[in-house]
C-alpha positions in Angstrom: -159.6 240.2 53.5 -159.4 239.8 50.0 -156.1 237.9 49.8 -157.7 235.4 52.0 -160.9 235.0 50.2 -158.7 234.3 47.3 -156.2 231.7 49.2 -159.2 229.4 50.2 -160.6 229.3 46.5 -157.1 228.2 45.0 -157.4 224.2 44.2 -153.4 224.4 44.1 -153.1 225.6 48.0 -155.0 222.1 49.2 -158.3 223.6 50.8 -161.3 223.3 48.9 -160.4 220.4 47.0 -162.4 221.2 44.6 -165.9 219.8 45.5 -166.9 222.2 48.2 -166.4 220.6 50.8 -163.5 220.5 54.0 -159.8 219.6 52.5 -158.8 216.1 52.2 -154.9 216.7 53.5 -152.2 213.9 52.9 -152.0 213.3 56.9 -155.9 212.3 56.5 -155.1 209.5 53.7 -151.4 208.8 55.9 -154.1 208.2 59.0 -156.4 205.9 57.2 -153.6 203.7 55.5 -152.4 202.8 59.2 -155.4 202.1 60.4 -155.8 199.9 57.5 -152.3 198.1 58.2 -152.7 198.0 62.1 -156.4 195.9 61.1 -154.2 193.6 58.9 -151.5 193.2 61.5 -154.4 192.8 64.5 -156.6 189.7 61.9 -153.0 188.0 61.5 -152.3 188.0 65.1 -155.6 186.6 66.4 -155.6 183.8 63.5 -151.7 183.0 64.1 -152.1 182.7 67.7 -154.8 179.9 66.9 -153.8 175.7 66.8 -154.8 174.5 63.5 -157.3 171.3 64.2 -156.3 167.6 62.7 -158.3 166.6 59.6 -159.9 164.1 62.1 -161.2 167.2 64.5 -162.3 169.6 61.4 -164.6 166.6 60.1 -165.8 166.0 63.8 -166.5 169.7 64.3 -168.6 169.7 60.8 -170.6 167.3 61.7 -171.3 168.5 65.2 -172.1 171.8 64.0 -174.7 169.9 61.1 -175.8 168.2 64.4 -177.0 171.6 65.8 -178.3 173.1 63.0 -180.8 170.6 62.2 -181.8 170.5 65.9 -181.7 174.9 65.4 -184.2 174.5 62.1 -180.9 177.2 60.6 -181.3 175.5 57.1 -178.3 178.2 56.1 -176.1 176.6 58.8 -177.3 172.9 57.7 -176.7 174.0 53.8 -173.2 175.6 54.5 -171.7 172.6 55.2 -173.1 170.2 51.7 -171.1 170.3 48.7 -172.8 172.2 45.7 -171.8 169.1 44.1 -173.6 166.6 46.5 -175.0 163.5 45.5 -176.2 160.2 46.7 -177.7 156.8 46.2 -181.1 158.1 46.6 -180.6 160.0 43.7 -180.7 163.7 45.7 -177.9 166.5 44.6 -177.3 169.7 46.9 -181.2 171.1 45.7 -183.5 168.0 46.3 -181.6 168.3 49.5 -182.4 171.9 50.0 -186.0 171.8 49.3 -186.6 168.8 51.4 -185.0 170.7 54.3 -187.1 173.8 53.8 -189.9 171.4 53.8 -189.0 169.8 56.9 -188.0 173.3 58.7 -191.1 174.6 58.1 -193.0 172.2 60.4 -193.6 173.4 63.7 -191.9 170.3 65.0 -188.1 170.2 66.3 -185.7 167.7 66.0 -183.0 165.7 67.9 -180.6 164.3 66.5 -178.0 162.0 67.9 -175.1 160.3 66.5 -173.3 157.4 68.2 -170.2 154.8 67.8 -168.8 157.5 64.7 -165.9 156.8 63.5 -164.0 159.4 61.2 -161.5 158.0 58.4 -159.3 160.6 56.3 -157.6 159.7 53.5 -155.8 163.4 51.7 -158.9 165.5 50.7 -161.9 162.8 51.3 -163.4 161.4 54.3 -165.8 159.2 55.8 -168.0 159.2 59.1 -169.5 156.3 59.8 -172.0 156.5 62.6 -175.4 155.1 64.2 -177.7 158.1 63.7 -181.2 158.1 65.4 -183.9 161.4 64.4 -186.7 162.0 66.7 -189.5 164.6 66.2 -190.4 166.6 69.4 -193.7 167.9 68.5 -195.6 170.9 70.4 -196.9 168.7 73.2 -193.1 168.0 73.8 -193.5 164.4 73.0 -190.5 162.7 71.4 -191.2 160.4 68.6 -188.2 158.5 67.2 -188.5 158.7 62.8 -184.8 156.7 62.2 -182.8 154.7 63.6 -180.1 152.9 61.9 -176.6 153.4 60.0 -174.9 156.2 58.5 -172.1 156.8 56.0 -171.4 160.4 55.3 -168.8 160.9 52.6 -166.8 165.0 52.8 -164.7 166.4 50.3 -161.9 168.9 51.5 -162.6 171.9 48.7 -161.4 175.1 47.9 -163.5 178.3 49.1 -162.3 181.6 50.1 -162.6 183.3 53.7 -163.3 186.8 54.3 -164.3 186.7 50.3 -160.4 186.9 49.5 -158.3 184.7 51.5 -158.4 181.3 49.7 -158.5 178.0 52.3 -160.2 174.2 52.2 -163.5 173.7 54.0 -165.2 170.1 54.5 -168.3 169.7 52.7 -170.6 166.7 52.6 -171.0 165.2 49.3 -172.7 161.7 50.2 -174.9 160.5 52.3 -175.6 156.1 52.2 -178.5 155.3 54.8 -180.8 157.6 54.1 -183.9 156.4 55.5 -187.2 155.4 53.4 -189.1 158.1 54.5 -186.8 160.9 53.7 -186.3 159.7 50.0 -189.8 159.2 49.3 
């Protein structure tokens, strides 16, 4: 019985590892690493199996999911797709444009927004939509009141940011947008 009291207490025999606790064995870290690569294998897999979109259809997603988050109020989903380095004739940059969206999202009011006759150009990393936008306000009585009407140029930059935190890739961002209406720069 004393041999064995002895034989758990050694740090050299693998139990006790020194902190009191239960043995880390080499078969627990051997476990752990292949989980880790089977993870790595499974994220390539489901990204390889994937089509990549034309430049044309990555802009036209962007700015159907800008569409929806205005109409949502998600002011992170609207933000996530302007450039930090946005600018326009109205003289706003990325946080004007910020705090006149929390502004607006604070209303209880909800918006519709639709876009028609777009057209999307793409020339390497920049790209145009040109489209006839029209904003209505639905207000709590449900009754839609139309704010703008009128023509839109919205001007995207293809720029470097990093999914997952590591894995480096180009999103779109907005970086200009001509047409603003009165209202909104006021």
């Amino acid at each position: 019985m004393e041999n064995v009291l002895l034989l758990a207490s050694r740090p050299e025999t693998g139990y006790n590892n020194g902190k009191g606790g239960p043995p880390v064995r080499r078969s627990s870290w051997a476990v752990l690493g292949m989980i880790c690569a089977l993870a790595g294998v499974l994220i390539c897999l489901r990204t390889a199996g994937r089509t990549q979109l034309s430049e044309e259809d990555q802009v036209h997603s962007l700015v159907a999911k800008g569409q929806t988050a205005i109409e949502r109020k998600d002011l992170r989903g609207a933000l996530s797709r302007v450039s930090r380095d946005y600018s326009d004739p109205a003289g706003f940059n990325f946080e004007t444009l910020r705090l006149q969206a929390i502004q607006a999202f604070r209303t209880d009011d909800s918006y519709k927004v639709v876009l028609e006759n777009t057209s999307i150009r793409v020339q390497g990393d920049d790209a145009l939509v040109e489209a006839d936008v029209s904003v209505a306000v639905i207000s709590d009585n449900k009754k839609m009141h139309w704010v703008f009407t009128g023509p839109m140029n919205i001007s995207l930059r293809n720029e470097k940011s990093k999914r997952w935190v590591v894995v480096p890739v180009k999103t779109w961002k907005v970086i200009s947008i001509g047409g603003l209406p009165n209202e909104f720069t006021e």
